[in-house]
BAMAR-965238 format. One record per residue (C-alpha): residue in one letter; z, x negated, y. Coordinates in steps of 0.001 Angstrom, whole numbers, plus 524288, in hexadecimal, padded with zeros to 5 digits. Each point is the difference from the previous one (the first is absolute). Example, Ala and Ser with C-alpha at 12.3 -4.5 7.8 and 13.67 -1.06 7.14 Angstrom:
2
a81E787CFF47EE6C/s7FD6C7FAA680D70/
***
This chain:
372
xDC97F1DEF2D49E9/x7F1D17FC6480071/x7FC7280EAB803CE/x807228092A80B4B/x7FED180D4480050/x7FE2D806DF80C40/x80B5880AC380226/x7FAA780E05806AA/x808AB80980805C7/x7FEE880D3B7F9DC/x7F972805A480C9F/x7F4E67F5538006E/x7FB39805137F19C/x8045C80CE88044F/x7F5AD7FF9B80BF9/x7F4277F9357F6D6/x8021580AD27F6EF/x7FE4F80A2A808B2/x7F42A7FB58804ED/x7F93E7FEB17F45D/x8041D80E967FD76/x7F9E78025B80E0D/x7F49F7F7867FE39/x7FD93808747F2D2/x8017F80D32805D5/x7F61C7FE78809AC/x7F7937FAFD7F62C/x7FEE180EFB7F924/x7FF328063580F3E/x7F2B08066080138/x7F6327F8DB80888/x800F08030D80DAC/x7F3118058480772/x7F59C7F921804EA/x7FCF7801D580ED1/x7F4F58068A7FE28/x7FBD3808207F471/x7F38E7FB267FCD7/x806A67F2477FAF8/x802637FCE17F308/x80D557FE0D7F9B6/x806DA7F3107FF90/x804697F6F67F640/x80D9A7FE51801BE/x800277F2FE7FA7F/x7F6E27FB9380C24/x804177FA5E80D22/x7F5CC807C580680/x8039380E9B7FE25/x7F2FE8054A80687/x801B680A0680984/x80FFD7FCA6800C8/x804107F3DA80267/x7FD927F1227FD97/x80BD77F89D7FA44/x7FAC47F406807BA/x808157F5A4806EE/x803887FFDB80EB6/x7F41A7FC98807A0/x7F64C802AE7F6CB/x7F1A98094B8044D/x8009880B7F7F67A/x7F2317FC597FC25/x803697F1D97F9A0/x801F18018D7F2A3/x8061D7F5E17F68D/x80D5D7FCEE7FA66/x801607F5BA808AF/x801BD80BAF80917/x80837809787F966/x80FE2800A980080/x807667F6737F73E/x7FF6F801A47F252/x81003801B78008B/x7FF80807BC809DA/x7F3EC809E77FC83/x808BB809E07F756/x808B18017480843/x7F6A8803EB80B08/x7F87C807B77F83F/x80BB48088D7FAFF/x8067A801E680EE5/x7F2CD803A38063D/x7FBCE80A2D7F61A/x80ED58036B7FFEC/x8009D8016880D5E/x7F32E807828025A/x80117809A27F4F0/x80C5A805D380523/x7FEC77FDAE80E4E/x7EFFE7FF0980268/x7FAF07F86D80DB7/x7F4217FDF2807D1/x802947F2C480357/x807517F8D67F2D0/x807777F67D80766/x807767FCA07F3C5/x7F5427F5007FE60/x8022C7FAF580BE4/x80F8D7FE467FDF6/x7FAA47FB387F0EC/x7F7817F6DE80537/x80A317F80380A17/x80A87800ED7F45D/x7F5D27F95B7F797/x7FE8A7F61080873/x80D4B7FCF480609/x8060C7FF587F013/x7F6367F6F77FB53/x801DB7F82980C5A/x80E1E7FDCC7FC8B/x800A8801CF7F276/x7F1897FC107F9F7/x800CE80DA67F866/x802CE80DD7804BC/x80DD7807227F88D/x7FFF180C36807A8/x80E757FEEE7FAC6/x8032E7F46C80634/x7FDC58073D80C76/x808557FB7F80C18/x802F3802B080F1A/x7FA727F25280259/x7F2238029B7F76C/x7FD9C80BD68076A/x802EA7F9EE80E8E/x7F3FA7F73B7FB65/x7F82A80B9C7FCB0/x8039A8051980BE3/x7FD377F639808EA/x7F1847FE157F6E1/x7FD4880E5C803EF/x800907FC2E80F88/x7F8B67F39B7FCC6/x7F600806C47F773/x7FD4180ED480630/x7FEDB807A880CB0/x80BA6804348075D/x800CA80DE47FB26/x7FC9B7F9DC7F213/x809C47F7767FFEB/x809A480AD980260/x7FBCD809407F564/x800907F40C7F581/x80DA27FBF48052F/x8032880FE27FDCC/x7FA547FD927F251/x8084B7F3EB7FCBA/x80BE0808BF80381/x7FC3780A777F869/x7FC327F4937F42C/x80FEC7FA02802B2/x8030480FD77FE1D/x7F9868034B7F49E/x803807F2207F946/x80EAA800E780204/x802128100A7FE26/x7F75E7FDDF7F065/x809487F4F77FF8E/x7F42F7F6217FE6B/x807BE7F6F0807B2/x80CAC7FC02803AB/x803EA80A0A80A48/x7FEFE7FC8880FA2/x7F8B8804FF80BE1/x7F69C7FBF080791/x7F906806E080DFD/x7F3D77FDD3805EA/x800C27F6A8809BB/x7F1B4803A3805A0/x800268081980CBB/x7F6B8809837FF06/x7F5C17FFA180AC0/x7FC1E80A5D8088A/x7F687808BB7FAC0/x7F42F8001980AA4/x7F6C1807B77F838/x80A2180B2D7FE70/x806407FFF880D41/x7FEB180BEC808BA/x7FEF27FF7780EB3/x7F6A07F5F680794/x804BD7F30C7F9C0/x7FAB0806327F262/x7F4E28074980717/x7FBB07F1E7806DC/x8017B7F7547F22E/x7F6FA80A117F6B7/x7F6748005F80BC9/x7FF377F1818009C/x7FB8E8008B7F260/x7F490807F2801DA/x7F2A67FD748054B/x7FC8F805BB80E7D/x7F95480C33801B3/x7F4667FA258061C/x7FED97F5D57F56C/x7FE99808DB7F602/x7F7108089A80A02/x7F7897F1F37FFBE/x7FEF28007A7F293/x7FA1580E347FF33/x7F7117FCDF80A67/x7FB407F4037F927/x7FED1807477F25B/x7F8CB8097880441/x7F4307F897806D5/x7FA1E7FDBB7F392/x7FDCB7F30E7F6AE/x7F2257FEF980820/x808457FBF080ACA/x80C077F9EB7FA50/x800BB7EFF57F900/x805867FF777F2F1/x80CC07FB7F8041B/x8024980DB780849/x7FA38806387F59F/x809AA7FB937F82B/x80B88801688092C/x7FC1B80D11802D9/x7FEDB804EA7F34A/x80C067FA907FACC/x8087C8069D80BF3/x7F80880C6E7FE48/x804647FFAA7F116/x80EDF7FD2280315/x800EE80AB18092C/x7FD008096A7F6DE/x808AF7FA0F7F52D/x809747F64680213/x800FA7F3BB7F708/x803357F2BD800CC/x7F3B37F87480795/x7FFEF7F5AB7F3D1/x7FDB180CD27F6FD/x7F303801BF8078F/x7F9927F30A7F8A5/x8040D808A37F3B1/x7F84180B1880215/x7F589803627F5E4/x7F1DF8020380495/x8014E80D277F993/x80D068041F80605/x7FED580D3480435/x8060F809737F78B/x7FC948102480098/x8088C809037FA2E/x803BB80EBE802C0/x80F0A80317802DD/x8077280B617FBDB/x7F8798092E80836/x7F2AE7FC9C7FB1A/x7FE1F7F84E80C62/x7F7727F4967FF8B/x8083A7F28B80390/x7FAD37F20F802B5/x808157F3E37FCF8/x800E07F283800A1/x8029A7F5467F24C/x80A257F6CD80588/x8048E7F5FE7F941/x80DE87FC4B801A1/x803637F1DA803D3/x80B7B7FF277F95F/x7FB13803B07F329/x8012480E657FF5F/x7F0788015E7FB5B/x7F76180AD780573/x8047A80B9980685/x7F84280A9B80764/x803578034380FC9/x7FC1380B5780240/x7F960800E580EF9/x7FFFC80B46809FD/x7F4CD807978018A/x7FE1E7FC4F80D5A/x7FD5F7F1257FA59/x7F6E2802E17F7B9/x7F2E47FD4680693/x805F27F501805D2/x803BD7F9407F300/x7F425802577F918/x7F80F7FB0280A58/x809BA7F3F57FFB6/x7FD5D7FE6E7F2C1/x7F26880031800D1/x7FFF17F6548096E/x80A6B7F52A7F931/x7F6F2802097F392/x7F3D97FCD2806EE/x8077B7F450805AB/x803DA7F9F77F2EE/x7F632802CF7F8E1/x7FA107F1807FF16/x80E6D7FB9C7FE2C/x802A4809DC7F2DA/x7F1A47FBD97FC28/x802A67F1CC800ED/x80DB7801CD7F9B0/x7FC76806C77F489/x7F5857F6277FD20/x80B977F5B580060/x80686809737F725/x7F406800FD7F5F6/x7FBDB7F1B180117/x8060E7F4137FC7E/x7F7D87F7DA80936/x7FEF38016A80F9D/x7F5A980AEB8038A/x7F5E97FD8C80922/x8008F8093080AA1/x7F5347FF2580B5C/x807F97F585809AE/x801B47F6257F2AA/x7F93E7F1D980401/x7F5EE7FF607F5EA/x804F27F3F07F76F/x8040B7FBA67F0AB/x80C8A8044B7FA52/x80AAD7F78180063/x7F8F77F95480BD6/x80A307FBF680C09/x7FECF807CB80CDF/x7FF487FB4F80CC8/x808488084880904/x7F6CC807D48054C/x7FC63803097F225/x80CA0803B67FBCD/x8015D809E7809A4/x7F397807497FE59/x803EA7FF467F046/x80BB9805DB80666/x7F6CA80C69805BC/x807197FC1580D2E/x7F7A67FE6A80B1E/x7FD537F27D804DC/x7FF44801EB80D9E/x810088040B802AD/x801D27F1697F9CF/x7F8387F8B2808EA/x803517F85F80C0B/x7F9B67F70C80AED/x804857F2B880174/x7FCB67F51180990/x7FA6A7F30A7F956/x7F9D97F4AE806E7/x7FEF18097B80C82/x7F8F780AB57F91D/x8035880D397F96D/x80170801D17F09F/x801E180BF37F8F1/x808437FBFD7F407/x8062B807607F48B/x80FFC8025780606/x809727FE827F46F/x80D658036280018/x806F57F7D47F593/x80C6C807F48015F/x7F7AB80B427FB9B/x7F7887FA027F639/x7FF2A7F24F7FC54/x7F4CD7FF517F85F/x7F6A57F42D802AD/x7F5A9802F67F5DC/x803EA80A207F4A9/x7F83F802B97F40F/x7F79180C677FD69/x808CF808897F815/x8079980DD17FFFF/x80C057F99A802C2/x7FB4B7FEAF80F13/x8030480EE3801A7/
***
């Protein structure tokens, strides 16, 4: 015979048929809620359900975007259909279903060069087991080896698979941050800044920007800001120079509030602050937007202009002139002095540019935007 044909057992097309039925039924489910209300609804058909989840492979920053980055195209359905499945009848916080998704991913195309959720064995999901302790914290690494379980579960009782069991082989690790009595007590307080730290920091914020350099200007601005509402410090950098929000709540009351922008993609959502804060975080407001100012002046020129602006520390010579490096950094708006340094040559002392090539190697660069 010059062809073969490849004999199935009954229960193989059995178990592809029923996933396609699955796949197609989660398909028509209604999309499930954003985190936060002010975000806009997702396209199913995207890897990046905003304000969800990011179908994304193990490893991967939720900002990166690409399809280099998403799940396997074999595998995506699939995914797709247990997650929404999953979290429309039994809703969570957390959503570790990716992170048992994302080490099945991986351990089937490891062995197999494609994912067949089907084709799911004892010995695939050791791998994604032993990924999940490789790849995530201790307590992590127990809740995604709870999800694989609950995966081998759900597979083999929808008869998606050939029927077997499987347990989490992750010991679960002991919960610090939960734990009463002084072993809990000592971990959470280890976590947080001492009294007279934070006393510091008033102390210093209140002298006055007279008194203060820009650096504890900024330093005490930013703290005074994250007492009054929490965020992650990298949000800071995405605060708007307008970010104060006023509003009135149910009682006619007035409120103040703070714009922060979520890291992970979430977009803008208002804290609201105590009223106690309030002084304080306008006046450290003020103060951060008298601090940039130069900086959002001299960025929005870069925005507006396709050549490099000339700000007041620019070395007065020809475009697409080279730079010494003294020149560069003034083009730079940095100051010159913090880059100099003294060196001994034929028995006397030299001031000379110091240059750290592991922190910029340019020799001589050309005038041009691309040097910010």
């Amino acid at each position: 015979m010059s062809e073969y044909i490849k004999f199935k057992a009954r229960h193989e097309l059995e178990h592809k048929l029923n996933l396609v039925d699955f796949i197609c039924l989660c398909e028509s489910y209604p999309h499930l809620p954003p985190a936060k209300t002010s975000q806009k609804k997702y396209n199913y058909d995207s890897a990046y359900w905003t304000g969800v989840v990011n179908f994304t492979k193990l490893g991967v920053n939720a900002r990166k975007r690409g399809f280099e980055f998403e799940l396997d195209e074999s595998f995506m359905s699939f995914a797709k259909a247990y997650f929404i499945y999953q979290q429309s009848h039994a809703p969570t916080k957390l959503k570790n279903e990716l992170k048992a998704l994302r080490v099945v991913e991986k351990a089937m195309l490891k062995a197999h060069g494609m994912v067949d959720i089907t084709q799911l064995k004892p010995a695939i999901l050791d791998n994604a087991a032993q990924l999940a302790r490789e790849n995530y914290a201790l307590q992590s690494a127990y809740q995604c080896g709870r999800e694989l379980e609950r995966l081998c579960n759900f597979l083999s009782e929808h008869q998606l698979v050939k029927k077997f069991t499987w347990k989490n082989p992750i010991k679960r690790g002991e919960d610090t941050v939960e734990k009463v009595g002084e072993k809990g007590r000592a971990y959470r307080e280890k976590k947080l800044p001492h009294e007279q730290a934070l006393n510091a920091i008033a102390e210093i914020f209140v002298l006055g920007e007279e008194a203060l350099s820009p650096r504890d200007i900024f330093t005490t601005s930013c703290m005074a800001i994250l007492l009054a509402a929490p965020a992650r410090a990298s949000e800071l950098f995405y605060l708007k120079a307008d970010c104060l929000e006023y509003g009135k709540d149910i009682r006619g009351n007035k409120q103040t509030g703070l714009k922060w922008y979520s890291g992970k993609g979430y977009g803008y959502e208002v804290e609201w602050i105590p009223d106690c804060m309030w002084d304080v975080v306008e006046e450290a407001i003020e103060r951060l937007q008298r601090l940039s100012a130069d900086g959002r002046e001299f960025a929005k020129k870069i925005e507006e202009t396709n050549s490099f602006p000339r700000h007041p520390l620019c070395p007065n010579v020809e475009e697409g002139e080279l730079l010494a490096k003294r020149e560069v950094v003034l083009a730079l708006g940095l100051d010159t002095s913090s880059y100099l340094e003294k060196k001994q040559v034929a028995g006397e002392m030299v001031t000379s540019m110091a240059w750290r090539p592991s922190k910029a190697k340019l020799q001589a660069t050309s005038y041009s935007k691309s040097m910010v």
